[in-house]
N, C-alpha and C positions, 0 to 999 in steps of 0.2 A: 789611681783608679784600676779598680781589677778586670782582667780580661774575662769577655762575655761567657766565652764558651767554657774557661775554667771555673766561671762563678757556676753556670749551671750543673755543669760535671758535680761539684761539690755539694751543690742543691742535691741533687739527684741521688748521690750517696748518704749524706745524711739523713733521706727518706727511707731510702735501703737500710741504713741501720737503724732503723724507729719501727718498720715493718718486721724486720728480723724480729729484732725484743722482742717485738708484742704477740708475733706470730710463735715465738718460742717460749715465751709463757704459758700461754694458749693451751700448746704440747705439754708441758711439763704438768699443767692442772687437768687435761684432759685422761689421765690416770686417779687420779682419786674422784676424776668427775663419774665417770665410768662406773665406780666401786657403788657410787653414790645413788645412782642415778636407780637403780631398784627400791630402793626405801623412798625415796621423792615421789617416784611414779605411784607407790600404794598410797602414800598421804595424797597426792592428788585424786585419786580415784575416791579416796574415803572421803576427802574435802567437798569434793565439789559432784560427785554423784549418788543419787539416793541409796537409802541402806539396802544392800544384795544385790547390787548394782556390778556387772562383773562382762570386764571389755572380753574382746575376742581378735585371734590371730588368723589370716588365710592364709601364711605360707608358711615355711617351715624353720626360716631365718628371721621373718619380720622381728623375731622380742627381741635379738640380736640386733638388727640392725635399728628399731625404735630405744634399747639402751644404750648405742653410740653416739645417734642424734642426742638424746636428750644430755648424756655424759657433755658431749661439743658445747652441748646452748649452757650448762652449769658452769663448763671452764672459761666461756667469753663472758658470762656476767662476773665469776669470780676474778676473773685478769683484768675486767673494766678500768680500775682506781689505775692499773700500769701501762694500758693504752693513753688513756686520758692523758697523765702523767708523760710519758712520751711522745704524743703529741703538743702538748705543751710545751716541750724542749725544744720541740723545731719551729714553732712559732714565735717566742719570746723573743731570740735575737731579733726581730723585726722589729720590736716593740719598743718604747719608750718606758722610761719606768714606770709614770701612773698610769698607762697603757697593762703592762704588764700585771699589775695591780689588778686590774677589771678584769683581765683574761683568767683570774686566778679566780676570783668569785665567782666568775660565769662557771668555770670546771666545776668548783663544787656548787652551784645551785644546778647544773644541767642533771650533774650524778644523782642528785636529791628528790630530782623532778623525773627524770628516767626511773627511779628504782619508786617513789610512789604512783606515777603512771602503771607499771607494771603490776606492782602490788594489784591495782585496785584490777585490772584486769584478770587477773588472776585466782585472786580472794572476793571478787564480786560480781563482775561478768560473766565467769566463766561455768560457775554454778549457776546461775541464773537461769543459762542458754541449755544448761545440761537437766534441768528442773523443768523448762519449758520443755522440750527435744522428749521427755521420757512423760511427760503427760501423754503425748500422744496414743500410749499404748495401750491396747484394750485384746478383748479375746480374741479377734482375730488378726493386727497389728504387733509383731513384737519387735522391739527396737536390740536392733544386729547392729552393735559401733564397732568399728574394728582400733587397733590399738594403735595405729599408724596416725589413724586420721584425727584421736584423741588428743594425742600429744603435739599434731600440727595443728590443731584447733586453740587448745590451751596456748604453745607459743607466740602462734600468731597476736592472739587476742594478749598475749603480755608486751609483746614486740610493739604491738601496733598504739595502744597505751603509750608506752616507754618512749618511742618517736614525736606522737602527738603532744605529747609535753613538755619535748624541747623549743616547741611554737612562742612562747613568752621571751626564750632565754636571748632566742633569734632578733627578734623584735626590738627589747633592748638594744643590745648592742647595736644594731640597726641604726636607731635613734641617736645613741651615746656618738659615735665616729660621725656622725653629721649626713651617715648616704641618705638617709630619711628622715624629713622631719615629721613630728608628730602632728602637727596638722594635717599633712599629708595623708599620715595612716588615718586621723579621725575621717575624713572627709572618704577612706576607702574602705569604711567599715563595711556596708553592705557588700559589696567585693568580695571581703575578706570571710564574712559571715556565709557566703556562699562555696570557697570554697574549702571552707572547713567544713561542710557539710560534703563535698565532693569528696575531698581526702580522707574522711572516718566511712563512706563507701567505699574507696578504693581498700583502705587497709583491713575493714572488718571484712567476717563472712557478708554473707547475702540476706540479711533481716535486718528490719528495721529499727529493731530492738537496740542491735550491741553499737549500732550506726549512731542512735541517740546517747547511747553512753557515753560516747568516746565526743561525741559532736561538741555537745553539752560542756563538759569541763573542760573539751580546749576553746569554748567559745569563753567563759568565762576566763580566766587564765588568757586571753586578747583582749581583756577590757584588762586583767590588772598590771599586763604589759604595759597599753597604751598609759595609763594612769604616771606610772611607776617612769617611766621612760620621760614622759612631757614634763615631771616632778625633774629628772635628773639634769636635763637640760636645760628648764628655767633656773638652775643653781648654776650653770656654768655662762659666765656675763661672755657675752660675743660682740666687741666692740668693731663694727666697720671700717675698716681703711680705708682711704679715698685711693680709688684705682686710678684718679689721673695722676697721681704721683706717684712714677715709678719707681723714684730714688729713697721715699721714705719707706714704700713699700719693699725695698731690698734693705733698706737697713731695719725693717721691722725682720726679715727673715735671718738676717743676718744676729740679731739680737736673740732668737728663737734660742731657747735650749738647745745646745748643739749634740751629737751623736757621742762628741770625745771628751765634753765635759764631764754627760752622765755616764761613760763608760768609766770611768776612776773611781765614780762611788757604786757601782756594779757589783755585786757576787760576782764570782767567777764562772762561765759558761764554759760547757762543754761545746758547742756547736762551733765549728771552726768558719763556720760560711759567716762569721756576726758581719764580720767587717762588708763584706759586699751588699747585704741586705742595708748596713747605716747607711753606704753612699748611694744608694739607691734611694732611701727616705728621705738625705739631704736633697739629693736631686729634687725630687718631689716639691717637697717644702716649697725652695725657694719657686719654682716653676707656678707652684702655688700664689704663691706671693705675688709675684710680677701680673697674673690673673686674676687679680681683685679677688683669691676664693681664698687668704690666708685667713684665716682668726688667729690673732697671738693671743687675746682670754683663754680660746681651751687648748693652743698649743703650747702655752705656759704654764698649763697647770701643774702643779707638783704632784 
């Protein structure tokens, strides 16, 4: 058994090098992000505001400092696949292999669901709010947007998308580990329906408009969680053990896939903390066991 304070030391640096990476990716795209980020900014202007439509500066640095921002937010969505990716490395040793399995399709259905969140924020809200915004205008009303506020406008409303649509990814997995059952969630819909209606306030601007955008398809995207989730779980048989027998209940944990069987049929890990995360999961397990809370159907599943 490895010592406490060395396990987390090593936690601790493994994280450091997972932020490093990703923070110095980051860097390294944050130079052609830069390059880039003037040609992005006129296709958004053309995109999503009417024709002769033409922002404006109040200080003397703002283009500058509105093309470093916006260069930042192109190099963190182009670096995404290597955070992701990197985060995933420090996660995996915890994980069991068909655990690992799940964590891999979550990565790619989150990135999928982040980047058409975004999309649609971007490519359909954000003209929308900029088509409404300039109806306003008449002979004596002229619509002054400055360039700052454009561009945190547009982000926001892609960010805030891209967020709201990891809501399914969460849910699942929720469901799949067992912390929530789907009945559970059925019976918290209304709950849930409220505040998802709180959260697309919090992350939209202030209109009712882009609130409903964003309300709307993470509402829906919570019905095909719940669906999708109650589906994966009635596939997985959860046979009961009798918690008065504590003895068959340690030889059921005891029979459990163990940490050193599956490490032999293992890729090879770069994460050196593996070994203190397994004995931490055996721990668990059997603790589990002795608690009437084991399932060997889904802790045996391949």
């Amino acid at each position: 058994m490895s010592d406490p304070d060395s396990s987390f030391l090593t936690h601790l640096e493994a994280l450091r090098q997972v932020l490093w990476r990703s923070v110095a990716t980051v860097g390294v795209l944050l130079i052609p992000g830069f390059f880039a980020s003037a040609p992005v900014l006129r296709g958004l202007v053309r995109f999503t505001c009417p024709p002769g439509f033409k922002l404006n500066y109040f200080t003397p640095m703002e283009p500058l400092m509105v093309q470093l921002k916006l260069g930042l937010i192109l190099a963190v969505v182009a670096a995404m696949p290597v955070i992701l990716f990197e985060l995933a490395r420090f996660v995996t040793p915890a994980l069991y292999a068909h655990e690992r399995r799940t964590a891999l399709k979550a990565v790619v259905a989150a990135t999928l669901l982040f980047f058409a969140g975004g999309s649609i924020g971007l490519f359909l809200v954000a003209p929308m709010m900029m088509r409404f915004s300039v109806s306003y205008a008449s002979e004596s009303l002229a619509p002054v947007i400055g360039l700052s506020g454009f561009v945190s406008l547009v982000g926001l409303l892609a960010l805030s998308f891209g967020i709201m649509f990891q809501l399914p990814i969460v849910l699942v997995l929720l469901m799949r580990s067992g912390i929530v059952e789907p009945e559970t969630v059925r019976k918290s819909r209304p709950v849930a329906i409220v505040a998802i209606f709180l959260l697309a306030a919090f992350l939209t601007p202030p209109d009712i408009m882009s609130q409903l955008l964003l309300a709307v398809p993470a509402w829906l995207l919570f019905e095909v969680a719940v669906i999708i989730g109650s589906r994966s779980c009635r596939r997985t048989p959860k046979p009961d053990p009798d918690p008065d027998d504590a003895e068959d209940l340690d030889a059921a944990a005891e029979d459990s896939p163990h940490p050193d069987t599956e490490k032999a049929s293992e890729p090879a890990l770069d994460a050196v903390y593996r070994e203190s995360y397994r004995e931490k999961r055996e721990k668990n397990h059997r603790l589990r066991a002795i608690n009437g809370l084991y399932r060997p159907g889904r802790s045996g599943k391949k």
